[in-house]
Steps between C-alpha positions, in 0.01 A plus 500: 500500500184338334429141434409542174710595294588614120748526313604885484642451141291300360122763593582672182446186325117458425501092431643529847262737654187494332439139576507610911221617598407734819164417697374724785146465641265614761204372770265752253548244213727765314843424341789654353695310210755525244884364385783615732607736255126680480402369163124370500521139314143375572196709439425371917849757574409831668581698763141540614321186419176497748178384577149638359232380662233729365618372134576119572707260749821534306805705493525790286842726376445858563871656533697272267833665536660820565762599273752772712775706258794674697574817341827638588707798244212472271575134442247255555535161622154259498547233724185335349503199275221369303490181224397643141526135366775380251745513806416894489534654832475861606597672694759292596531600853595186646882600378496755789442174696825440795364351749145351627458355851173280633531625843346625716284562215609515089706803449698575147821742517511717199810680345450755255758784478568657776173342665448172711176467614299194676168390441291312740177339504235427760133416524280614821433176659097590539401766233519509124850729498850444334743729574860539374789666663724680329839629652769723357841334612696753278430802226795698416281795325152587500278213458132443407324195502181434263228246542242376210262278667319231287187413539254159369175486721421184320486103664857305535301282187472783262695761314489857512415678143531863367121637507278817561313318795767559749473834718856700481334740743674566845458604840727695709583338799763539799875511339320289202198422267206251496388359199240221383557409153145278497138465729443299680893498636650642785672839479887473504656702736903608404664677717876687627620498875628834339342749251537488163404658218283324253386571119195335392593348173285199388660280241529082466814307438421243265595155448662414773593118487450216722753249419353218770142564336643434150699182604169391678255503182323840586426870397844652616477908396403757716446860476531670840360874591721759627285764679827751486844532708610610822778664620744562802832675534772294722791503650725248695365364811158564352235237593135521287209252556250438220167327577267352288141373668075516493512768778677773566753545782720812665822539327668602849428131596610307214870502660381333818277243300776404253749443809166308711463232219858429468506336873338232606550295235668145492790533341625329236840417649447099430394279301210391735435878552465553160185250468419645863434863299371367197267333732290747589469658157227295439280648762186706471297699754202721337153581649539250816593212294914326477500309180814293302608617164627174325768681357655821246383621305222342372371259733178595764360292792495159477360250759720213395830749518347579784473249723812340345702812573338605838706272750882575351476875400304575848529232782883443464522893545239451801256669354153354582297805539525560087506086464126537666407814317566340157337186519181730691517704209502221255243366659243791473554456114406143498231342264332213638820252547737670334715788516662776218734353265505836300443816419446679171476833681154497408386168681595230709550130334462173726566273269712281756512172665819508691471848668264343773767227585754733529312678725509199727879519447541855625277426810738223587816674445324765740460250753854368451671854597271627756356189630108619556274231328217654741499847341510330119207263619329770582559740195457265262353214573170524353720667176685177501189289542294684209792406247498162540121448556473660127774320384367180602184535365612669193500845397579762227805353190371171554694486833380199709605213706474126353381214687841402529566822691750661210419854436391547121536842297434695221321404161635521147706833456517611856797673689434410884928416623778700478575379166262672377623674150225494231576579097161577282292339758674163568754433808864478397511204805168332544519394824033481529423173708700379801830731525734364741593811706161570538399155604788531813371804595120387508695214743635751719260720523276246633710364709583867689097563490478128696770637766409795597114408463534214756713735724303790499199472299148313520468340223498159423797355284406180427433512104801720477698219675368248262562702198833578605610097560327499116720733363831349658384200296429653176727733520784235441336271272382843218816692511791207639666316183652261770672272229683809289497706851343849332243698611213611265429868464167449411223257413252501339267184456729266345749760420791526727797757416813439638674769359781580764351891573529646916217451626531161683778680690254712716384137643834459661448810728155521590431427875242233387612288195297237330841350410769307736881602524564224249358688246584845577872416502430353132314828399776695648753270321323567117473849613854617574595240200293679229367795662731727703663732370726812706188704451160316584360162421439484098138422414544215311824243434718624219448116384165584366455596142307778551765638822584888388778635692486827395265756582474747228376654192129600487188420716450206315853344533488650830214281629616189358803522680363615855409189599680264260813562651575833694623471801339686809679559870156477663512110428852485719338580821258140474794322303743638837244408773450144348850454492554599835195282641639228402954570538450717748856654599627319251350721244602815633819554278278452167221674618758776595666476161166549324362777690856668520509464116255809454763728696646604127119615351510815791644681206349343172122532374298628832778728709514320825178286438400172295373427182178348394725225310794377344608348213501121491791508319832647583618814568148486696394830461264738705166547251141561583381703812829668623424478844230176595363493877478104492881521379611689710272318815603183414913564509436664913293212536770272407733683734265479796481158434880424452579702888233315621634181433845566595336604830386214568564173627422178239254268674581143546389328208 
């Protein structure tokens, strides 16, 4: 019986279905991804959505889907379904829809006729394959089974468009075909575990919709290529495999590889196994490197997701070997202080001032769970030391330190936090000049350099020392409204803003914090006052004017509601370990009740993962990135951190 679950009678109904959404990835950087009922919403769906290299850094949609008719006493019976637009769908095969089960892996149960049929789906852990297996559970008369593979070659940001460019020439391969509909792309390898018998008929299927796309503000037709069809004659007890990767493999074997990448997996039996699995989606390993997609589909690497991510998605699993390969990795892409914030497929972007802290973060976290300080000294200490030697002294965005010790950033129109949403040139939050987040995490950072420095190191700590006794004086008297009890979000000169936004809240968990517990349990307070929410901390109070609460419409509307009031999980894992610091067992039953909350998404939005964000607003919904890697870190960090304190004995206060 699996943990996640559907409704049998309601699959059929596409404002059910086609809002649930399937993700399966790889350690090659290649996905798989669609609705539960098989109807692409998104132009990021496919079924073969990989990695290019030799074209850019992102991911690219060469089989989109593969349409599969059951032909049985000349009657035919598409179990395909595509949007047309105009609530136009055909074929509507998701009416042959009984039953679909998550695991050990997805699998839909077909009925059509006198034929049930399942369909699973897999993807080879370390090579660019999917495979689906198909098995005949019953066929009262002779049965065939036809396949119509669609093709896209074209970036998960683009659309795919009739033209004479594309190459409908073929290859004959083992029990298949290879094709390459563009240079400089790889070739496509599609392929039977039995022979079939294929007609080469090229031909496009035009405007295909993307619902999600239109909804979202952006181009949303697509015409896909059809190279031609396959068939197969069947019977009951029948079992075919069809493969779809950039090399080609034996047919004989694809029986034993579709059964090998069905074990070994954590299954998603739990709640808390469910973020286990989702987990390690976000991993990477390509040409000796392990790197961190931020999330699907359309995030890359990130240094501040990151380093923010690293300890709860990795370390609670015990995981250090790909904790250390990460931040290695990360740090072979640095630029002077700072690490990758993004990547336009074409180039890296540092634009950044928190990434370094966090890194900071992630080394302590390391040092929490494994306890070896002497192996992070020496790994990173002279990393560590470069960032805040340049910091101090000033460096790239206007980033440097005051004479008050404060960490300034950024200059007119810059980006450099996490709130860093820009329309026509100007930030949606300006948050340039002393940010308070950033401002802790300058503190701490310090403070961790100073400890292990003086335990292991050489150097002399002295002006660190001072500048760190500075800062827990300034700290107070810039950002502490001691008479109204708020905490600015930034300030700037004069300028203090005290609207009520998250940020404050990472103060209460850091291991150094320029703040006492007076003040955190205040922050804390306003927070889960004006802030929480079943789904995340919101980004701003709903008692400011310019709060949004729902995340919709267009990019525009879209951005001025991201951080103006959407709610992200990522925020509950500092918000939890704050609370904790300071109730201790006490706290357990809310922090329970919040991280518990999430049990109900396993089968909204992201299948068995988190969103990006949620509405500020109620019903809360799922939007954004369907499946976020500092979501889902933050919720097993919050369960690591709930056992661990029910483990434990209080101290005497």
């Amino acid at each position: 019986m699996s943990y996640i679950k559907f409704d049998k009678s309601k699959l059929i109904n596409l404002e059910y279905s086609l809002n649930k959404e399937l993700l399966r990835t790889n350690r090659a950087g290649s996905y798989a991804s669609t609705t539960i009922v098989g109807c692409n919403t998104r132009k990021y769906h496919g079924l073969l959505v990989a990695l290019q290299p030799q074209i850019d850094r992102g991911h690219h949609v060469l089989l989109s889907t593969l349409d599969v008719t059951v032909i049985q006493r000349n009657a035919e019976f598409n179990l395909a379904i595509h949007s047309y637009g105009d609530n136009s769908y055909e074929p509507r095969g998701h009416k042959y829809i009984r039953d679909f089960e998550s695991e050990p892996i997805p699998k839909l149960t077909y009925r059509v006729g006198g034929v049930i049929m399942t369909k699973e789906r897999v993807y080879v852990l370390s090579e660019d394959r999917f495979m689906i297996r198909f098995e005949i559970l019953e066929a009262h008369s002779a049965t065939t089974l036809r396949f119509k593979p669609m093709l896209a070659f074209r970036s998960v940001h683009s659309l795919s468009k009739q033209n004479d460019y594309a190459d409908t020439s073929y290859t004959e391969i083992k029990n298949g075909i290879k094709v390459r509909m563009y240079e400089p792309y790889s070739d496509l390898y599609l392929q039977f575990s039995r022979k079939s018998k294929y007609a080469h008929n090229p031909d496009w299927n035009y405007n295909i919709e993307y619902p999600k796309e239109r909804t979202r503000g952006y181009e949303y037709h697509e015409d896909l290529y059809m190279p031609g069809i396959f068939e197969l004659s069947v019977k009951k007890g029948d079992v075919i495999i069809f493969s779809a990767g950039l090399n080609e493999i034996e047919p004989k074997k694809l029986r034993g590889a579709f059964a090998k990448e069905t074990v070994d997996r954590v299954p998603r039996d739990t709640f808390i196994h469910c973020l286990e699995n989702a987990a390690k989606q976000f991993l990477v390993e390509r040409e000796g490197n392990t790197e961190l997609i931020a999330g699907y589909h359309w995030f890359h690497i990130c240094g501040r997701t990151a380093f923010v991510s690293l300890p709860g998605l990795l370390l609670t699993q015990n995981d250090t070997g790909h904790f250390l390969s990460i931040v290695d990795t990360m740090i072979s892409k640095m630029q002077g202080p700072f690490f990758p914030i993004t990547d336009d497929g074409s180039m890296l972007h540092y634009s950044s001032v928190d990434a370094s802290l966090w890194f900071f973060l992630a080394l302590q976290r390391y040092i929490e769970f494994t306890g070896d300080d002497k192996l992070i000294w020496d790994k990173y200490g002279k990393v560590m030391k470069k960032i805040l030697e340049e910091y101090k002294k000033g460096t790239s965005y206007n980033i440097s330190m005051q004479d008050d010790g404060l960490l300034y950033a950024g200059g007119e129109n810059d980006v450099l936090t996490w709130m860093n949403t820009v329309i026509e040139g100007k930030p949606v939050v300006n948050r340039n000049g002393l940010a308070v987040e950033i401002n802790g995490l300058w503190y701490n950072a310090i403070k961790f350099y100073i400890e292990l420095n003086e335990r292991y190191g050489k150097g002399r700590t002295s002006e660190w020392r001072q500048i760190t006794k500075e800062i827990e004086k300034s700290f107070v008297e810039t950002f502490w409204d001691s008479e109204n009890e708020l905490m600015a979000d930034c300030v700037r000169g004069d300028y203090r803003d005290f609207s009520v936004r998250p940020n404050q809240v990472i103060l209460t968990a850091l291991p150094y914090s320029p703040v006492n517990d007076d003040i955190k349990y205040r922050i804390l307070q306003i927070a889960e006052g004006e802030l929480l929410t079943p789904r995340g901390l919101r980004t701003l109070s709903p008692n400011n004017p310019v709060y949004k609460g729902v995340y919709k419409g267009d990019i525009i509307q879209r951005d001025l509601a991201y951080h103006n009031g959407s709610a992200f999980p990522w925020l509950l894992g500092f918000f939890v370990e704050g609370y904790l610091k300071l109730h201790r067992k006490s706290g357990v039953s809310f922090a329970k009740k919040l991280l518990n909350g999430f049990e109900s998404e396993m089968t909204e939005h992201g299948i068995g993962t988190i969103s990006e964000l949620y509405y500020g607003d109620p019903p809360y919904r799922g939007k954004g990135a369907i499946s976020q890697a500092w979501s889902v870190s933050e919720l097993l960090r919050m369960n690591y951190l709930i056992n661990k304190v029910e483990n434990q004995s209080d101290p005497k206060r």
